[in-house]
N, C-alpha and C positions, 0 to 999 in steps of 0.2 A: 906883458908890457901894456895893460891895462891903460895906462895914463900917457902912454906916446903917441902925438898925433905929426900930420902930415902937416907940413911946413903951409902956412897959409898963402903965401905965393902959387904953390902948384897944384894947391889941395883939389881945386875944380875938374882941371883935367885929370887926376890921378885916380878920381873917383868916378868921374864919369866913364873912364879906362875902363874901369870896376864894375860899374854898373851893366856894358857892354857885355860883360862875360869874357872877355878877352883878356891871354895875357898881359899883364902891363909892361913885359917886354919884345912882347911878337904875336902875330896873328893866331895862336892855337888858343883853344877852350881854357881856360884859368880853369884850376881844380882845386888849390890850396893856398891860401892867403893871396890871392889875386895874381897865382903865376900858373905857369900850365906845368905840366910833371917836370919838363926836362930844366926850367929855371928854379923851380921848388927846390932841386935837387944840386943842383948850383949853389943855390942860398942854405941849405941844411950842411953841405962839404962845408961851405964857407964859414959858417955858425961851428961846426965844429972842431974845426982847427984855432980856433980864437980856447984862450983858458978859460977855464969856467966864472975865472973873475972878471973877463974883458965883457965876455959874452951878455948880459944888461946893456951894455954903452954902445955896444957894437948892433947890437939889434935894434934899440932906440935910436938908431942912426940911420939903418936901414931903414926904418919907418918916416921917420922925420924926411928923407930923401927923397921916399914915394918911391922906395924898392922892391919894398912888400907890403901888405895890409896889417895893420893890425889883427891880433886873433880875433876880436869880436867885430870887428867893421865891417869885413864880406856880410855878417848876418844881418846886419843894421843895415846896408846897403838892398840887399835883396827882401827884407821885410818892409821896404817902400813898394813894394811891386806886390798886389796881392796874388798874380797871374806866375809868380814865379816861385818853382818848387826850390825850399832849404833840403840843400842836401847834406 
């Protein structure tokens, strides 16, 4: 989802979330697209029970909502911090 961005209303805080290190839904370590394991895992069940056809509309929805990151934005976020290791 290369080209879905976060709703520019919330975009500040969602990334700022982001920037934290913190899940964007609860205080644990974010690991994967800005969520910690146990919402990652939430959002991956959810993604796939959608059909393979919903599943584009459904996750650029997700992103536009500021539910998860975009795949490349965690690294464009953490590549403004020289001090911070890309994992």
């Amino acid at each position: 989802m290369m080209g879905a961005s976060i709703k520019r209303s919330i975009s500040k805080s969602v990334l700022d979330r982001a920037a934290s290190g913190l899940c964007l839904h609860c205080d644990e370590e974010a690991k994967k697209r800005g969520l910690c394991s146990r919402h990652y895992e939430q959002y991956r069940r959810a993604m796939q029970s959608c059909s393979a056809k919903e599943r584009p509309d459904w996750e650029v929805e997700q992103i536009r909502e500021g539910r998860v990151l975009n795949v490349h934005q965690i690294m464009e976020i953490r590549s403004k911090n020289i001090f911070t290791k890309a994992s």
